[in-house]
N, C-alpha and C positions, 0 to 999 in steps of 0.2 A: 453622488447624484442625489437629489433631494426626491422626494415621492410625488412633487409635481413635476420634475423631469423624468422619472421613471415610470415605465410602459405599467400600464392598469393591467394589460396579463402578459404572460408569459407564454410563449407559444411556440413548441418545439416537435422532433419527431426522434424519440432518439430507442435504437434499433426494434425496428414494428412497433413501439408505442408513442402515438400520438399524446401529445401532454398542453393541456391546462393549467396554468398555476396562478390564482386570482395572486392580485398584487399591489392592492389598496391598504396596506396594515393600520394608518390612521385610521379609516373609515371602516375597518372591520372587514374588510376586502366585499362592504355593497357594491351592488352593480349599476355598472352606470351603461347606459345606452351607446357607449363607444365597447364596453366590455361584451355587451351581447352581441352587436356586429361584426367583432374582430371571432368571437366562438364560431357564430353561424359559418361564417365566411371558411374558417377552420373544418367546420365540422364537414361541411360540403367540400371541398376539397380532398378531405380521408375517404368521403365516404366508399367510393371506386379506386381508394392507391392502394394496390398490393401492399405497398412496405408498410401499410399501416393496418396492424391486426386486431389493436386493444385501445381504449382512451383511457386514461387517467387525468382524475381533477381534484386537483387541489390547490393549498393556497400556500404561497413561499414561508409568509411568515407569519408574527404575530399570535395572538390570542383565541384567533375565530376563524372557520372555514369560512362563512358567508354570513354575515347580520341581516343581507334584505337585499331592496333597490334602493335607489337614491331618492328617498321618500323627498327630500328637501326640492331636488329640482322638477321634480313630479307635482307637490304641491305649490310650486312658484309658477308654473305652467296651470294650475287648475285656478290659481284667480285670477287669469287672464282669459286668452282663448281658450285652453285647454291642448294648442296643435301637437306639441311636445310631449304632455304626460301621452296622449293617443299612441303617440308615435311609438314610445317608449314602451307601454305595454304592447303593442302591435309586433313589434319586436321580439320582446323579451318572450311573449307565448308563442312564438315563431319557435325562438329558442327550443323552448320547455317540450314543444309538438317535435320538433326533431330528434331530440335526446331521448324521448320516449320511443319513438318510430325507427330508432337507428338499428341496423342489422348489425353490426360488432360492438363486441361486448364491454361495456361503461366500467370504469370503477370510480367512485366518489368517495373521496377522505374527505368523512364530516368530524372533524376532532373540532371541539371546539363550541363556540357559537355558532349555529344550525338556523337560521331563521328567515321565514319570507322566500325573496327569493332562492336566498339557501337550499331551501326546501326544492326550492324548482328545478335546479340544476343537478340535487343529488339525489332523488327518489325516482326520476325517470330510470337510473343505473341498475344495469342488472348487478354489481355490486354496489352493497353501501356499509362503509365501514362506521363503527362508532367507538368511540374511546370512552371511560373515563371521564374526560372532560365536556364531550359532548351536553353542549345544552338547545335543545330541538323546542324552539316554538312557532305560532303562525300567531301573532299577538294583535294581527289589522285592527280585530273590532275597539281596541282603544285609541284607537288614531282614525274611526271613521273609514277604515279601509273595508278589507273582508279577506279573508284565507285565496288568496289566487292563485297563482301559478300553478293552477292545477289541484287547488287545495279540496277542491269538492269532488273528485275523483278519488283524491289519496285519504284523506279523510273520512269521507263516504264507508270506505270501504276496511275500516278499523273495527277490531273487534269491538260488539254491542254498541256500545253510544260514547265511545274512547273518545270519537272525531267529535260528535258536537261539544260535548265535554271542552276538549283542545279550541275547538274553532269559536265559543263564545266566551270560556274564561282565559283564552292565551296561555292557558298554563305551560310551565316550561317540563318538560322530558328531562332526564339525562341518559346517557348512553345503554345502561342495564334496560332502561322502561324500553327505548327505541327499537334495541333486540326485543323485546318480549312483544311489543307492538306487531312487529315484523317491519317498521319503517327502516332497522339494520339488517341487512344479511348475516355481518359477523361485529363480533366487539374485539376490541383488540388493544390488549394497553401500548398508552402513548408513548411509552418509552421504548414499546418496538417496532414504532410506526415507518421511520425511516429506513430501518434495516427491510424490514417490507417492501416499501415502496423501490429500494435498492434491487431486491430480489425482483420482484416483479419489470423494471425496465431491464434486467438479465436477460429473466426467464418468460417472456408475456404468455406462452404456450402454455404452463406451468401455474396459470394464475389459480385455479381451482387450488388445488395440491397448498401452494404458497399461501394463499386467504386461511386456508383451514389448519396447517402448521404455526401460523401465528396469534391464530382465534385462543382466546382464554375465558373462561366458563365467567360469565358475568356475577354480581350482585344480584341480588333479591331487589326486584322491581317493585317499589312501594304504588304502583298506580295500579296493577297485578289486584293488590290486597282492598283496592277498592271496586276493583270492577264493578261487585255487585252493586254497589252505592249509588255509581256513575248509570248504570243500566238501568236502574231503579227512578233514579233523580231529571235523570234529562230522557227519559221516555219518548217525552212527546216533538215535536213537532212544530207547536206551538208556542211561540216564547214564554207567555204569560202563563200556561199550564208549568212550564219547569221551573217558573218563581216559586209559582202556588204548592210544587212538590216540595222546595227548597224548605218555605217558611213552615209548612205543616212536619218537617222532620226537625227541624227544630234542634240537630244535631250543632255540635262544635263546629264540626266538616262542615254542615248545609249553611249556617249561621256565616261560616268564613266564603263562602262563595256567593252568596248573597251579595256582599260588600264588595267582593273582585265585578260582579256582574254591574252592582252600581256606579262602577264606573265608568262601563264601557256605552259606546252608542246603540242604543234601542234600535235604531236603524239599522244600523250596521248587522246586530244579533240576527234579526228578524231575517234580511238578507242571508246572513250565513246559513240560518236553518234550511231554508225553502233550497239555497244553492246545492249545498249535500244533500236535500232529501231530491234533489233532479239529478244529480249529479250519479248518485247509488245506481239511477237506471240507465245509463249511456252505455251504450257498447262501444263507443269509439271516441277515443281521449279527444280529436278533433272538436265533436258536439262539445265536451265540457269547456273547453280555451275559448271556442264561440260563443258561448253563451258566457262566460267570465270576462270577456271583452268590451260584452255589451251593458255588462255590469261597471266594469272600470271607467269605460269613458261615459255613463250617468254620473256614477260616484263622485270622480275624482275633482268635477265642478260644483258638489254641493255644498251645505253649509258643514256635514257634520265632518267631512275628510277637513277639508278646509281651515277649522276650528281644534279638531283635534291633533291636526301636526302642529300649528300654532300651541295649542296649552303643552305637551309634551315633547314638544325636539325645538319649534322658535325660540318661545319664551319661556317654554318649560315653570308655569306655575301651577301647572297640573290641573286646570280649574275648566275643562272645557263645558262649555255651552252649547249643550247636544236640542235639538230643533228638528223633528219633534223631541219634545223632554222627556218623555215615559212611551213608554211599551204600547199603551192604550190607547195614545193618540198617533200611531205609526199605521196606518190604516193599509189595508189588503190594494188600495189604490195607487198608495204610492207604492207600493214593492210592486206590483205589478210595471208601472212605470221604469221602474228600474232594471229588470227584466224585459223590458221590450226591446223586440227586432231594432237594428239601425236601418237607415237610407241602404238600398242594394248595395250601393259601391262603397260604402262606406263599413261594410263586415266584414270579420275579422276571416281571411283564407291563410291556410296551411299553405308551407316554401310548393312549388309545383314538381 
């Protein structure tokens, strides 16, 4: 069977654990807006079965847990009407507000590529596994996006200035940083992932016991050793102040992030900052998807989303044409715009 005849997930119950297995391996197993209404649908359904006591999510095959959503028909939707990407992130933080809000206990195997929506499916999990291979980023702001699926929640709340750090240069994790982050519960190497996952639809009672019999003392987390750098550098708040920290350190590090920053969209940045710095105060994951909604469907019709999936995944010449073009002409007017309330009936609610 070819992978356009075969099911985008996998969806089973096999004794008290309900299972997940993304099933896209071409595409890195991104998700597509058929894959988040077949979970939802899933997940409502466990959430009152007796027989089912634990979820497990992961992905059958391939090289990655999750790369993202389906940026391509997210932005094929945004230069038209936009009803489709709406729909899709309407959706998908449907998803993300569930998995968070779920009363039996997640486990998420992030081995692999971790990213975007990745992120969104596997950080809600009161477990999150990380291997080795794990590569964890939220990389939006170079395609015009922004950290979503909850990204200014989970980020927000990273030690010292980790999240904006992550949230405006994409820089990518691997499994050691993640544990130390705390974005992992356990690290686990990948070559005893399956015997795990084995033990665990055994044993689902057992899952504590099982997680921490398999857990193996990670690497030295090289993002650890920068902390103070990071805390130091992205301080502020304000885009243009964390430039001004960058070039006056004048360091190797600040010099090289400087250059990662120039390429990403100014707007998009600005967006991230203000997102996590609102996002830090929410008491309720609901407000953060809310107000992340109302950022996506501004976003995902403007020029720099637009533009930015175009230069890096259309045509991939890497050249995008960000509008505003610097920092200084991204004015407090337009991020406010983008930040505003939708039409009543038109905001984003949580499943009822």
């Amino acid at each position: 069977m070819s992978e356009t005849e075969a099911p985008e997930l996998l969806v089973s119950v096999e004794n008290g654990v309900g299972r997940l297995r993304l099933n896209r391996p071409k595409a890195i197993h991104a998700l597509t807006l058929n894959m988040c209404e077949i979970m939802l649908e899933a997940l409502i359904g466990w959430r009152d079965d007796p027989a089912v006591r634990l979820v497990l999510i992961d992905h059958a095959e391939g090289r990655g847990f999750c790369a993202g959503g389906d940026i391509r028909a997210i932005w094929e939707s945004g230069r038209t009407d936009g009803s489709y990407a709406r729909h899709f992130f309407f959706e998908e933080y449907r998803l993300n507000h569930l998995l968070f809000t779920y009363a039996k206990p997640i486990v998420a195997i992030m081995d692999g590529i971790t990213m975007g929506g990745g992120v969104g499916i596997s950080q809600p999990a009161r477990y999150r596994v990380a291997t080795e291979r794990t590569m964890f980023a939220m990389p939006e702001t170079g395609i015009g996006l922004f950290p979503d699926v909850g990204g200014g929640w989970y980020l927000s709340r990273l030690p010292g200035r980790a999240g904006e750090y992550l949230a405006l240069t994409g820089a990518r994790l691997n499994g050691a940083e993640c544990k130390a982050l705390g974005l992992a519960t356990h690290y686990v190497p990948s070559e005893a992932i399956e015997d795990l996952k084995a033990k665990i639809l055994a044993a689902p009672q057992d899952v504590d016991t099982l997680l921490d019999q398999a857990s193996a003392v990670p690497p030295e987390a090289p993002i650890v050793a920068q902390a103070d750098t990071i805390d130091r550098l992205f301080a502020s708040d304000r885009y243009e102040d964390i430039l001004a920290a960058l070039r006056t350190d004048g360091s190797e590090w600040a010099t090289k992030q400087i250059a990662i920053l120039a390429t990403k969209s100014p707007q998009t940045c600005k967006v991230s900052l203000r997102q996590l710095a609102e996002g830090r105060e929410y008491v309720d994951f609901a407000d953060e998807m809310r107000s992340e909604y109302r950022i996506a469907c501004h976003v995902c019709q403007r020029n720099d989303f637009i533009e930015g999936v175009r230069a890096l995944i259309v045509d991939k010449d890497n050249q995008p044409k960000w509008d505003p073009a610097t920092p200084e002409e991204v004015s407090d007017h337009l991020i406010d715009r983008i930040f505003a309330p939708l039409d009543p009936d038109a905001e984003w609610t949580p499943l009822p």
